[in-house]
C-alpha positions as YAML, in Angstrom:
chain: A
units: angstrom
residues:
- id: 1
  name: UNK
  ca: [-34.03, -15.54, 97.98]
- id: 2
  name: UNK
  ca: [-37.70, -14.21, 99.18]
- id: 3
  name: UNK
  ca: [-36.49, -11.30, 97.47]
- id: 4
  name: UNK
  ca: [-35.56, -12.34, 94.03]
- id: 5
  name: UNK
  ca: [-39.39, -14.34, 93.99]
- id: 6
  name: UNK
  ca: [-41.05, -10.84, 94.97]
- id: 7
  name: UNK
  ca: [-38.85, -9.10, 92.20]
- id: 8
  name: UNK
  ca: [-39.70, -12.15, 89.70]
- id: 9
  name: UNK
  ca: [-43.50, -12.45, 90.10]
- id: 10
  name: UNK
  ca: [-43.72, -8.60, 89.97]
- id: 11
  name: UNK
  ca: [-42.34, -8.67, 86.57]
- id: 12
  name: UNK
  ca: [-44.59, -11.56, 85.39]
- id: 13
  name: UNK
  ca: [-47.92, -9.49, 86.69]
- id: 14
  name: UNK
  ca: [-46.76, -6.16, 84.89]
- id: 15
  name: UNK
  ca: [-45.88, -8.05, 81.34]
- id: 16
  name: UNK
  ca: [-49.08, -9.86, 82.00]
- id: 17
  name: UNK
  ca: [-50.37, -6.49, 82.57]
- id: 18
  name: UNK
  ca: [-48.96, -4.94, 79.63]
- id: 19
  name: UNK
  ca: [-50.02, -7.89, 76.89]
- id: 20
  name: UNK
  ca: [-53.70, -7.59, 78.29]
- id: 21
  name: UNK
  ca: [-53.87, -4.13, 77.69]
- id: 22
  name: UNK
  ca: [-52.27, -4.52, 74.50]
- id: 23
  name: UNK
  ca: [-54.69, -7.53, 73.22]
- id: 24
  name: UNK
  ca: [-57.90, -5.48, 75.00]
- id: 25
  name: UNK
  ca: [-60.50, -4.66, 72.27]
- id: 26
  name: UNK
  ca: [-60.63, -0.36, 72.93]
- id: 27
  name: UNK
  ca: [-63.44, 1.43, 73.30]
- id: 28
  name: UNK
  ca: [-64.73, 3.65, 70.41]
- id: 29
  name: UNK
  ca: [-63.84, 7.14, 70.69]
- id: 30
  name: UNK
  ca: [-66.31, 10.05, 70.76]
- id: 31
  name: UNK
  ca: [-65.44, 11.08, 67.01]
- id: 32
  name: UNK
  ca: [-64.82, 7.62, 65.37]
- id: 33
  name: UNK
  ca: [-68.58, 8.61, 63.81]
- id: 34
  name: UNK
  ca: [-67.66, 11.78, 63.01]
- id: 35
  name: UNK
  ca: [-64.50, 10.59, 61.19]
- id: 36
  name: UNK
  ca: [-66.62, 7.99, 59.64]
- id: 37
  name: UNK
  ca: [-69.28, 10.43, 58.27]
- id: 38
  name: UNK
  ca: [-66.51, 12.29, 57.04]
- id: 39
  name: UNK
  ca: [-64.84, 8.97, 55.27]
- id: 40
  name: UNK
  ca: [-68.67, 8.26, 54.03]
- id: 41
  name: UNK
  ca: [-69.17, 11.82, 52.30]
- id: 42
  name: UNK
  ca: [-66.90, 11.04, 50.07]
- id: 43
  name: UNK
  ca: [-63.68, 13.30, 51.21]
- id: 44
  name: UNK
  ca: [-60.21, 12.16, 50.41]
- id: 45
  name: UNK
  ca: [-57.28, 13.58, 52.88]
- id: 46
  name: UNK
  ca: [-53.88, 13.27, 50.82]
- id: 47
  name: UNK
  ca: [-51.00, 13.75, 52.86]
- id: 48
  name: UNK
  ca: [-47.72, 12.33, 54.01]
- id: 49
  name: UNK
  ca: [-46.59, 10.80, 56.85]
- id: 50
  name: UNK
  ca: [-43.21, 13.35, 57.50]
- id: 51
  name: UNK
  ca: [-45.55, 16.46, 57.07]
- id: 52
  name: UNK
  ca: [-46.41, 18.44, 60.38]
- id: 53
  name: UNK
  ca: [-49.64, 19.54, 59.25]
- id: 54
  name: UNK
  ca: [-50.80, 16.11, 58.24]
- id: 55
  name: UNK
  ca: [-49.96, 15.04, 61.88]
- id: 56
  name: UNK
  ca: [-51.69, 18.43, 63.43]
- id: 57
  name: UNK
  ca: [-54.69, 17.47, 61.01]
- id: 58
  name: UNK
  ca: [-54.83, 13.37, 62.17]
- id: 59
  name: UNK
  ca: [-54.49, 14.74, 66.38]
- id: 60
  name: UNK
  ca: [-57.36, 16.77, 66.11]
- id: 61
  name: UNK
  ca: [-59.29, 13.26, 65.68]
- id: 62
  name: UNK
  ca: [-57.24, 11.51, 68.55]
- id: 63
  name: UNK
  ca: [-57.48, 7.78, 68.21]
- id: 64
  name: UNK
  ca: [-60.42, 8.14, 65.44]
- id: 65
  name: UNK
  ca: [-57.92, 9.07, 62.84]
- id: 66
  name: UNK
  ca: [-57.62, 5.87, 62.25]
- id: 67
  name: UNK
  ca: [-61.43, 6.27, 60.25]
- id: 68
  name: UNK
  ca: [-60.23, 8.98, 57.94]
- id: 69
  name: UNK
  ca: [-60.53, 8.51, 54.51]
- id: 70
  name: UNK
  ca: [-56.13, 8.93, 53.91]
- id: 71
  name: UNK
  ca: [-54.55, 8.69, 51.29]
- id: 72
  name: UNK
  ca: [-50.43, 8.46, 51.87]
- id: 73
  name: UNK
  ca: [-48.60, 10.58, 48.77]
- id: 74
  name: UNK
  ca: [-44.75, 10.35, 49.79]
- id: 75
  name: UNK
  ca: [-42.98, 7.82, 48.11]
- id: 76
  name: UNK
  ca: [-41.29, 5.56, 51.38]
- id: 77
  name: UNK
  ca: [-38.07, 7.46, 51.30]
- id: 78
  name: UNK
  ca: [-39.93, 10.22, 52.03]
- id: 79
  name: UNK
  ca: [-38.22, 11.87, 48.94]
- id: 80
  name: UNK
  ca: [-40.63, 11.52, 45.89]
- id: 81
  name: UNK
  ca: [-44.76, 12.05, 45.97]
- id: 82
  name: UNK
  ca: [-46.61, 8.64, 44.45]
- id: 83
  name: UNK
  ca: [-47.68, 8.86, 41.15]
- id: 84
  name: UNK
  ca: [-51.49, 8.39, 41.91]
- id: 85
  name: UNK
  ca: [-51.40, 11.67, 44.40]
- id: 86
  name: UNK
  ca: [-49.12, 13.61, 41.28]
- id: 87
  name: UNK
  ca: [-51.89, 12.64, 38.56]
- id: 88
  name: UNK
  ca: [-54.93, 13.70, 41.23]
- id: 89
  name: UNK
  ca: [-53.03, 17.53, 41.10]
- id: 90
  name: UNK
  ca: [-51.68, 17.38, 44.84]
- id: 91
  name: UNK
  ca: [-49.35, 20.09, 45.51]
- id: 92
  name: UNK
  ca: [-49.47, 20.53, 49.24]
- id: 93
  name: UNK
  ca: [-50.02, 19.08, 52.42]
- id: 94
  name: UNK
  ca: [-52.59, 17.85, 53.62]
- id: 95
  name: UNK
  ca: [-55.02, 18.41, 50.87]
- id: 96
  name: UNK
  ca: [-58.87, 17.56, 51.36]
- id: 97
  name: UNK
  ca: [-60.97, 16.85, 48.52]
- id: 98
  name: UNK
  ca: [-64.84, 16.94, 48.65]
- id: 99
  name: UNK
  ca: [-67.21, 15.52, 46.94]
- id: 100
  name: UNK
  ca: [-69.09, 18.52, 45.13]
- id: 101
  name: UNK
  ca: [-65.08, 19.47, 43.65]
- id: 102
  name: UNK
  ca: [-63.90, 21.41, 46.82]
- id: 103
  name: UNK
  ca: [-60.13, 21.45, 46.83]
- id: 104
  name: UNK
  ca: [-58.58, 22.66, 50.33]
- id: 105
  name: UNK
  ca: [-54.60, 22.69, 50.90]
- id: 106
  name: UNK
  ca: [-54.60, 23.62, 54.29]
- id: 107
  name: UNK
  ca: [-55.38, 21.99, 57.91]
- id: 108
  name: UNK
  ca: [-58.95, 22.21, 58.62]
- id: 109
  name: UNK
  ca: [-60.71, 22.33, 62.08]
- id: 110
  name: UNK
  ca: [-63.28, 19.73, 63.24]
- id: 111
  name: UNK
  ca: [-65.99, 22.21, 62.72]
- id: 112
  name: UNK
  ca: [-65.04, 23.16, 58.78]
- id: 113
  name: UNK
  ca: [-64.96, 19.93, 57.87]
- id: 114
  name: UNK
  ca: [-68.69, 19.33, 59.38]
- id: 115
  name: UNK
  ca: [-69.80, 22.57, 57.78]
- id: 116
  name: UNK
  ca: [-68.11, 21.12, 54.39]
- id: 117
  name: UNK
  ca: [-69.10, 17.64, 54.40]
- id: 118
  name: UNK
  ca: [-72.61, 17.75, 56.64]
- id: 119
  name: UNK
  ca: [-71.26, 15.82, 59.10]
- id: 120
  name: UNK
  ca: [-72.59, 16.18, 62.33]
- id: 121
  name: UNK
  ca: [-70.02, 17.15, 65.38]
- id: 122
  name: UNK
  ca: [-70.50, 14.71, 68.62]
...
């Protein structure tokens, strides 16, 4: 019996445990201005959310992703691109476009896209 109450109240701290840290307000991360700036120069990232690259290109910013300035181009099947990313001329994954015209089709490091949109690395 003492056992089973142990057993029971453990479980009851670690969900408590669990819905705290999932309800807990986190903590900026170190490039969530960076990826901001970047969203704020006026860059669009097309990509879609099978591709490898996109997902190379997003983990580079960690949890400050989240701040990029995405745009999602496969259809939900994963099958067809969205019309909106076909009439903008995307072709490949991920695409960045800049504000002064710059088209790149390719994964770009942290330190390109500062040098390309002024941005300034933390």
């Amino acid at each position: 019996m003492k056992g089973k109450i142990i057993t029971i109240v453990a479980i009851v701290i670690l969900i408590g445990l669990a819905v705290f840290l999932a309800l807990a307000p986190s903590k900026p991360d170190k490039l969530d201005g960076f990826a901001q700036c970047i969203n704020d120069s006026g860059a669009i990232f097309y990509g879609a959310f099978w591709c490898p690259h996109c997902r190379d290109e997003k983990a580079l910013f960690g949890r400050s992703a989240k701040n990029l300035p995405y745009v999602e181009c496969s259809a939900p099947d994963g099958n067809s691109q969205l019309q909106s990313c076909t009439d903008k001329g995307i072709k490949r994954y991920p695409t960045w476009d800049f504000k002064d015209g710059t088209r790149k089709a390719q994964v770009l490091s942290l330190e390109e896209l500062a040098s390309i949109t002024g941005c300034k690395l933390p």
